[in-house]
C-alpha positions as CSV (number, residue, x, y, z in Angstrom):
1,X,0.0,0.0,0.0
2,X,1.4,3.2,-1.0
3,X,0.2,5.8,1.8
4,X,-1.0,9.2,0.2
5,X,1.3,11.8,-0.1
6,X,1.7,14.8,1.9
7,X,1.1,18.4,0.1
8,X,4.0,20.6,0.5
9,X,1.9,23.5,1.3
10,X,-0.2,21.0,4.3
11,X,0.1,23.7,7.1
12,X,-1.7,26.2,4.8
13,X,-3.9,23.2,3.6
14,X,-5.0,22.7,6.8
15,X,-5.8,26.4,7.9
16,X,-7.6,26.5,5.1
17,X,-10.0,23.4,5.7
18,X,-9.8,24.3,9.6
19,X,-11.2,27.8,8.3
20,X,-14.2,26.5,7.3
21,X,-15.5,25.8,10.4
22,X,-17.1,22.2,9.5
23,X,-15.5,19.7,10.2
24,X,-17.2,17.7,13.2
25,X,-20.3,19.2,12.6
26,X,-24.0,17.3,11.9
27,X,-25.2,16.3,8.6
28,X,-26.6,19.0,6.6
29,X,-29.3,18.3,3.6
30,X,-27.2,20.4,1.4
31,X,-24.5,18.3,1.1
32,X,-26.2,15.1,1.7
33,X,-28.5,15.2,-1.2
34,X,-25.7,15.7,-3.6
35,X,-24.1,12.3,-2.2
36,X,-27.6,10.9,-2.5
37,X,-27.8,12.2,-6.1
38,X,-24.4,11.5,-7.1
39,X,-24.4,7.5,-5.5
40,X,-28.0,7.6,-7.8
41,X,-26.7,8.6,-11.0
42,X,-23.6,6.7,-11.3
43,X,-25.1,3.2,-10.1
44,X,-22.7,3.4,-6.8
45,X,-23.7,1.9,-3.5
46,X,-21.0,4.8,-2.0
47,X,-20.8,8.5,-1.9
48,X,-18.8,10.8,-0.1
49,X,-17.9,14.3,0.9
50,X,-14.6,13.5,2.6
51,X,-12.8,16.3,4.1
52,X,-8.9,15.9,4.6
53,X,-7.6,16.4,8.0
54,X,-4.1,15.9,9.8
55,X,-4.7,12.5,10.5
56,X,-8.2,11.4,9.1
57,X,-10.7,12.0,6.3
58,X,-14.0,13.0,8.1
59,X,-17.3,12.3,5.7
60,X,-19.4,15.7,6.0
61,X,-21.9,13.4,4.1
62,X,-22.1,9.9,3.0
63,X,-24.3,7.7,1.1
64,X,-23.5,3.9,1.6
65,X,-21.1,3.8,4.5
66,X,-21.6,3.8,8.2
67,X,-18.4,4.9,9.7
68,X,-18.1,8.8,9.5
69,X,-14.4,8.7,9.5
70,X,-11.1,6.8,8.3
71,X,-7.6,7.1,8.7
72,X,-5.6,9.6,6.5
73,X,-3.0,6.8,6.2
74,X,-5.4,4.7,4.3
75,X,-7.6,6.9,2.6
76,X,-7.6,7.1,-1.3
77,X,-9.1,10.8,-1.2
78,X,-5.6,12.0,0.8
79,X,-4.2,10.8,-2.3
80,X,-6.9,12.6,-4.3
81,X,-6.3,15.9,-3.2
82,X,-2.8,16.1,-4.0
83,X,-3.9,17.1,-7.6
84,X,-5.9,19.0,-9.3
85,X,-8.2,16.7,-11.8
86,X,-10.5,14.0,-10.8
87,X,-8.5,10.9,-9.1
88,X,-9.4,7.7,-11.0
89,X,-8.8,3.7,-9.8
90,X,-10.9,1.6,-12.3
91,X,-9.9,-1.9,-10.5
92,X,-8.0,-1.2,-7.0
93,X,-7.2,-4.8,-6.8
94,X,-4.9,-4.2,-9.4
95,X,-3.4,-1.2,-8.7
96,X,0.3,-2.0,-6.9
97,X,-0.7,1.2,-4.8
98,X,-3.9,0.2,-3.5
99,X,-4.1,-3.8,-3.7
100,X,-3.1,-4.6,-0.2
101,X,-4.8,-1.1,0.9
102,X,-7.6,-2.4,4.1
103,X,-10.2,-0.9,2.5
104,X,-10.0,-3.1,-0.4
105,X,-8.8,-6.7,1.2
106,X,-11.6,-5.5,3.7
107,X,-14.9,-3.4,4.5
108,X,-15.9,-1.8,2.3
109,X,-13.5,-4.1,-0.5
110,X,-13.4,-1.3,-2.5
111,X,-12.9,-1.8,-6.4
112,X,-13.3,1.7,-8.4
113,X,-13.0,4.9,-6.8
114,X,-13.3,8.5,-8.5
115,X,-12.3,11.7,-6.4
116,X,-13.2,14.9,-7.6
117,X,-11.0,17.4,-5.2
118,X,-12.8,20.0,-3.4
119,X,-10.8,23.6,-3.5
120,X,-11.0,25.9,-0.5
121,X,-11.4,29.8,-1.6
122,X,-7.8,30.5,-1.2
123,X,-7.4,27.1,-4.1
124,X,-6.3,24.6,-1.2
125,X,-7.6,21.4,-2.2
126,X,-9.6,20.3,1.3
127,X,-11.1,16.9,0.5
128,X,-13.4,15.7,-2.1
129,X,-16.5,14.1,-3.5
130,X,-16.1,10.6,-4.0
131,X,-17.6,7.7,-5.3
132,X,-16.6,4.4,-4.5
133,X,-18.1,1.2,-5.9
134,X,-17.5,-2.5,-4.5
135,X,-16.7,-3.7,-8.3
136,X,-14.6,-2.6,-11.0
137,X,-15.7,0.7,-13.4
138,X,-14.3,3.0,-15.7
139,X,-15.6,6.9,-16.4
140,X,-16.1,8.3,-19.8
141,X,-15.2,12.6,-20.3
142,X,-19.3,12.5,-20.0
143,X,-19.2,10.7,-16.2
144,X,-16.6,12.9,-15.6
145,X,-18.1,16.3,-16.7
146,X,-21.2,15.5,-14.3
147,X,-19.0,14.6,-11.4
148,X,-17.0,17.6,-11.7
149,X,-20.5,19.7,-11.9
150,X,-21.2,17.9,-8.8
151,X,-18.0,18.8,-7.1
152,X,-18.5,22.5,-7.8
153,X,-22.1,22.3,-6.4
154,X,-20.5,20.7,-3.5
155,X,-17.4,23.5,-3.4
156,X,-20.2,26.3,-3.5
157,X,-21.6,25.4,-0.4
158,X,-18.7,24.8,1.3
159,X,-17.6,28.4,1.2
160,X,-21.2,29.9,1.6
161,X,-21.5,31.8,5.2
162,X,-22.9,29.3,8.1
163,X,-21.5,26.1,6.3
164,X,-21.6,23.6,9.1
165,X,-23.5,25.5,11.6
């Protein structure tokens, strides 16, 4: 398992997400019916919006999964937000970084996952919204434009006033 990667700009990365005062805080409808929408449309029995934090990615909403948090160690959205297009695994069985990952040998054996990287307003990328699915998948520039539509729905009301209150 290759663990993700730490940003060179992390301490900024970190203000930045810390700045918007959500993380820990209750589901909201806002962000929960885009996971509910997003899991719907791509056929995906998981959804996330999975914030990044020091040591753990904390699900702000989640279709699909019943833990609210992971480590950071083993998450495939720290790797995710590292760049700036939509992360793609199509099989992570197969994928030397991901193949002895716990998450796929494990609950919830993940196979595909797709991260589209969520920016804070200064361009920090803070976490993401992911799909995950429990078999193998591929994305066509089509999936991907409606992901990425999503993500910016999702980025919206992230930096709106009272997000997470």
């Amino acid at each position: 398992m290759t663990p993700a990667p730490i940003p060179a700009e992390e301490h900024e990365r970190l203000a930045a997400l810390r700045a918007l005062l959500i993380l820990d805080t209750p589901p909201e409808e806002r962000f929960d019916r885009v996971v509910r929408f997003a899991a719907n449309e791509f056929d995906c029995p998981i959804a996330l919006v999975s914030l990044i934090d020091e040591n753990r990615q904390w699900f702000k909403a989640r279709v699909g999964l019943d833990v609210c948090e992971t480590g950071r160690d083993i998450s495939f959205c720290g790797h995710a937000v590292v760049g700036d297009s939509i992360f793609v695994i199509e099989n992570a069985s197969a994928d030397e970084r991901f193949a002895d990952n716990p998450l796929v040998t494990g609950a919830p054996f993940i196979r595909f996952y797709a991260g589209a990287p969520l920016a804070a307003a200064d361009g920090h990328r803070v976490g993401t919204l992911c799909l995950i699915d429990t078999k193998p998948r591929q994305l066509d520039a089509t999936d991907l434009a409606i992901l990425a539509s999503l993500r910016d729905l999702v980025a919206e009301e992230l930096l709106l006033p009272g997000a997470g209150q």
